[in-house]
N, C-alpha and C positions, 0 to 999 in steps of 0.2 A: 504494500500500500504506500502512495506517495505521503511524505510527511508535509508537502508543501502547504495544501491546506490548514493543517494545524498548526503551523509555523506561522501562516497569516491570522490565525485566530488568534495566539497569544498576542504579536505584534499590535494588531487594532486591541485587546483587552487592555493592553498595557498602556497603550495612546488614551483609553477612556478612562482609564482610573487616574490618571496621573492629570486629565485638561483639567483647568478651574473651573468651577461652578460656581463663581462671587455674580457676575449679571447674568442679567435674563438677557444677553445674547450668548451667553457661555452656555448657560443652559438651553437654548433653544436648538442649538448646533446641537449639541450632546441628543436632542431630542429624536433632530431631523434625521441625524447619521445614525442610529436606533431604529428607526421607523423604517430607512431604507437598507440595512443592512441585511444582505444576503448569504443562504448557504455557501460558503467559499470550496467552488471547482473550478475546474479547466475552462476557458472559454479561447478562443482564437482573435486576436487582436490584429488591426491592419495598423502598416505601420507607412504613413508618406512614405512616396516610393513604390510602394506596390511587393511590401514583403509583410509578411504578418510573423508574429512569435506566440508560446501560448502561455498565456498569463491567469490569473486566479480572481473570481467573481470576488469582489468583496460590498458592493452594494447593489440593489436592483436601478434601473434606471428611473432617473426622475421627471423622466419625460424628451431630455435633452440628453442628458449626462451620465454617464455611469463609472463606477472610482473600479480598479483594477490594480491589483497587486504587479509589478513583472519580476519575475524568479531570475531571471537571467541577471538582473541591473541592481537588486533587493531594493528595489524604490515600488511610491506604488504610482497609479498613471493616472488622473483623470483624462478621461475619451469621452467624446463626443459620439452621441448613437447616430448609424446610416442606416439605411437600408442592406448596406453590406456587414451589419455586425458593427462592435465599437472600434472608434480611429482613435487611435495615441495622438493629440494633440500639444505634446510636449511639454505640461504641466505635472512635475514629477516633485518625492520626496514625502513629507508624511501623512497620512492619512487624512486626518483632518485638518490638517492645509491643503492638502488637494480639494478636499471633499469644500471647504469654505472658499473655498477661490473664484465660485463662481455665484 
């Protein structure tokens, strides 16, 4: 069994325990990234260019965006949703700065 998923789970556990929760924008982040976080698998990412690599589900899509771990780089990726699956947009590094970025 691949350990990568579980290695994404502590990663983001460890990112929620430790954000602040002093305002009610620290807490609403903390709410939103709760609310869209996803069972963390395999998904296939395109990458500008026209290569894809395959990276780890770590939130569902919010309509626009969806956050992605990449195992290769140990960053995680905000992507933009296509029609072809999500694009690495080049917004990397940790979770919930990626995840707040937008």
């Amino acid at each position: 069994m691949d350990a990568t998923p579980q290695i994404v789970k502590t990663l983001v556990d460890a990112e929620l325990a430790a954000h602040p929760r002093d305002s009610q924008a620290d807490r609403m982040l903390i709410e939103d990234f709760t609310r869209l976080r996803a069972r963390h698998r395999a998904i296939t990412v395109n990458i500008p260019g026209g290569h894809t690599q395959t990276g780890i589900l770590v939130t569902r899509s919010n309509g626009a965006y969806t956050l992605v771990y990449m195992p290769e780089v140990a960053l995680f990726s905000l992507c933009v949703d296509s029609m072809f699956g999500p694009v690495d947009i080049g917004v990397h590094g940790p979770a919930l700065a990626c995840f707040s970025s937008i």
